[in-house]
N, C-alpha and C positions, 0 to 999 in steps of 0.2 A: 562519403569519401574517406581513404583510408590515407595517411602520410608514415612517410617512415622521414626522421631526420638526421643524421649523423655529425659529427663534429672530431677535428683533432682527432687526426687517425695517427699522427705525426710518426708515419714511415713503422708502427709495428700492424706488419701482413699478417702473425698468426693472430689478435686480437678482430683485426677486420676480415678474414676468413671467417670467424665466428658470430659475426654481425649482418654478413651477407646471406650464410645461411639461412638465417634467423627470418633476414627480413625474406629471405622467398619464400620460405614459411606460413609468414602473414599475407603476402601479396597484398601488397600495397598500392593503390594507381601512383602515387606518386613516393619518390626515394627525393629528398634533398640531403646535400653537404654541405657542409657551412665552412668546410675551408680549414688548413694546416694542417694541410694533408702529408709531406713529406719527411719535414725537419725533425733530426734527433739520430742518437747511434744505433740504429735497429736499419730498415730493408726501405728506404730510399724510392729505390727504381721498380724492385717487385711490386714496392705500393700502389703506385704511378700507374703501374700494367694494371692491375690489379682495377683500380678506382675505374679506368679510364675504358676497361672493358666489360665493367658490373654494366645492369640497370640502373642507372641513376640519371635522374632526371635534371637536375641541373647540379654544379658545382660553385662557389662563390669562393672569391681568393682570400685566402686568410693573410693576415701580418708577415705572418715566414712565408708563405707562397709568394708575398711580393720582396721579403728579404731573396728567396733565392735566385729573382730576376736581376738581382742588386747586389752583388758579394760586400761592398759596399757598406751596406744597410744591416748585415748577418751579425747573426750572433753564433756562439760555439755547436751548436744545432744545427745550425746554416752551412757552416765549415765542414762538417762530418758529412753531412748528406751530399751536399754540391756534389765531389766527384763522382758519386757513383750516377746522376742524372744525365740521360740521353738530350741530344737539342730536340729533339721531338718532346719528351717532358719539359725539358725547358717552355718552349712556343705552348703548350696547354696553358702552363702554369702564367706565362704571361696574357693569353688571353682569357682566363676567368675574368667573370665580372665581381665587383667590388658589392653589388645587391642584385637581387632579383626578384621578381614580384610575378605572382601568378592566379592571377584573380585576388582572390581575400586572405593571400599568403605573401608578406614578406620577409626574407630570407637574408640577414648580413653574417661575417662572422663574427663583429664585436659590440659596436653602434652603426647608426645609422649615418653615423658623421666620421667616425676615425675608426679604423680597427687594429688598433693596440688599448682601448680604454675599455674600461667592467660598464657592464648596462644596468645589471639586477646585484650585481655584488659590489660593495666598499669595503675598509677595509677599514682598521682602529689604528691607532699610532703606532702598538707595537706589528701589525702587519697583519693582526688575526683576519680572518673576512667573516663577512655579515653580509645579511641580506642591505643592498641600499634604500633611502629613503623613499616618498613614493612618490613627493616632489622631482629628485633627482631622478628616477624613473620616469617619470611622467613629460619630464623635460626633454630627454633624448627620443624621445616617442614622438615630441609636436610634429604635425603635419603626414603623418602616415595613416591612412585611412583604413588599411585592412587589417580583418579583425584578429590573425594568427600573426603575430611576430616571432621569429626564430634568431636566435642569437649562438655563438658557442664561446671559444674563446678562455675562459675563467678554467677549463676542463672541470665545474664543479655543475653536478644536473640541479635544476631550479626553475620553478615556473611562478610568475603571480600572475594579478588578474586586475589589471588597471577598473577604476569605479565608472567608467564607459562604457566595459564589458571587455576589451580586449586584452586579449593571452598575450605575454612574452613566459619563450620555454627557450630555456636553456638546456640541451639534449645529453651533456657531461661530455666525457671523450674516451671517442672507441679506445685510446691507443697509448694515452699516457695520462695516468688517473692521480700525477703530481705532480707540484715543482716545487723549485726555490724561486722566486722571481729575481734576477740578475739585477734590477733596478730599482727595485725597495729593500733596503736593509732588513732582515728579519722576518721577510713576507713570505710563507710557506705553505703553496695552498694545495690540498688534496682532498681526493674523495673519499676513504675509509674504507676502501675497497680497492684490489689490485684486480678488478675484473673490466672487462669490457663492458661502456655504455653508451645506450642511445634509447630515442621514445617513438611509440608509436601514437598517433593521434586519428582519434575516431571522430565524425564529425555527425553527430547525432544532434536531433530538435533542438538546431538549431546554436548547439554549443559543441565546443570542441573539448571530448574526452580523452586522456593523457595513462598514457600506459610507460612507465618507466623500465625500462630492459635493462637488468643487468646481466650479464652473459660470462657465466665460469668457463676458463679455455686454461690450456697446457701454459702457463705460462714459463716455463724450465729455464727455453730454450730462447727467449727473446732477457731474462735476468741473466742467461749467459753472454749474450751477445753485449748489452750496458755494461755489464761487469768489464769484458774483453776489451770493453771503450775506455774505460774509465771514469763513467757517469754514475759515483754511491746514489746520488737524489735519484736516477731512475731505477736502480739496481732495489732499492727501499720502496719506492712507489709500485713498481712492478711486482713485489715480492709482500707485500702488504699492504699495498694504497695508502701508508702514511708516509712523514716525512720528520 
């Protein structure tokens, strides 16, 4: 069995054109997303089209997918995307489900319990991120029996390998490869790469092998469009993958 995963597309289409490619390429039996999909100053609606008429197999709601049922709940990501979404994305995005499971695959966007909180990442006092404890990991996992957990969420890719034998992989994110987090002081997480990511997973004797994609695309015209916004953290993350 072949998996493709994806994560945090957050509304940049030419990043996730480059990912979709990719994965028909592999042909995968199965495509999941893991959710936050829309939010951020980049293409909204084209996303939306885009996600909702690829191959994918199942979709799972992230934290902004439910901020943007919620104006509410939004944050400035939330605010920029809203108008441009049709009530036809609206009603998707309200009916993803929050988990999904598919045989020996479960699928959230953040925990298994809240999706605004890190599963496999913590972070230090001044905000830096680390990998988390394995207690703390091991604790968000009680009660899930299947043996691939997928998480996104952090947009940073990470997999470990609990001492029961079961994977949690964190797939990175197609679409926005950093932030500043609005809600910790100082907390600026990115990948070190301004490229499109996601993983593909082989499931050979009996263990699941992990193929990391990172995917170089034009990125010009989507650091023009954050720029146009006003977004420096995405204009830098887009434009270098740092922060």
């Amino acid at each position: 069995m072949r998996v493709a995963v994806i994560s945090d597309v957050h509304g940049n289409a030419d990043a996730l054109a480059a990912v979709l490619a990719d994965i028909r390429n592999h042909a995968p039996d199965i495509t999941l997303n893991l959710g936050d999909c829309l939010s951020g100053p980049l293409e909204a609606e084209r996303t939306a089209e885009m996600l909702q008429t690829a191959n994918i197999t199942a979709t799972v709601r992230g934290n902004h997918d439910r901020y943007l049922c919620d104006p509410a709940l939004g944050d400035e990501w939330d605010r920029h995307a809203l108008p441009q979404l049709s009530k036809a994305t609206l009603d998707w995005l309200a009916n993803l489900p929050a988990k999904v499971v598919l045989e020996t695959i479960f699928a959230c966007h953040a925990t298994p319990q809240n999706d605004e909180t890190y599963w496999i990442e913590a972070h230090t006092a001044d905000g830096t991120p680390r990998r988390a404890t394995l207690g703390a990991i091991t604790a968000k996992a009680e009660g899930i029996s299947q043996t691939l957990l997928l998480c996104g969420h952090t947009h940073v890719a990470r997999s470990v390998r609990l001492p029961d034998g079961r994977l949690i992989l964190n797939p990175g994110s197609v679409g926005c490869p950093g932030y500043t987090d609005s809600g910790v002081a100082g907390r600026h997480v990115f990948a070190g790469s301004p490229f499109a990511s996601y993983a593909l997973l082989d499931h050979t004797l009996g263990q699941w092998a992990i193929t990391q994609r990172i995917l170089p695309y034009d990125t010009s015209r989507v650091v023009a469009m954050a720029q146009a916004a006003g977004y420096p953290d995405w204009v830098a993350a887009l434009s270098t993958g740092w922060i």
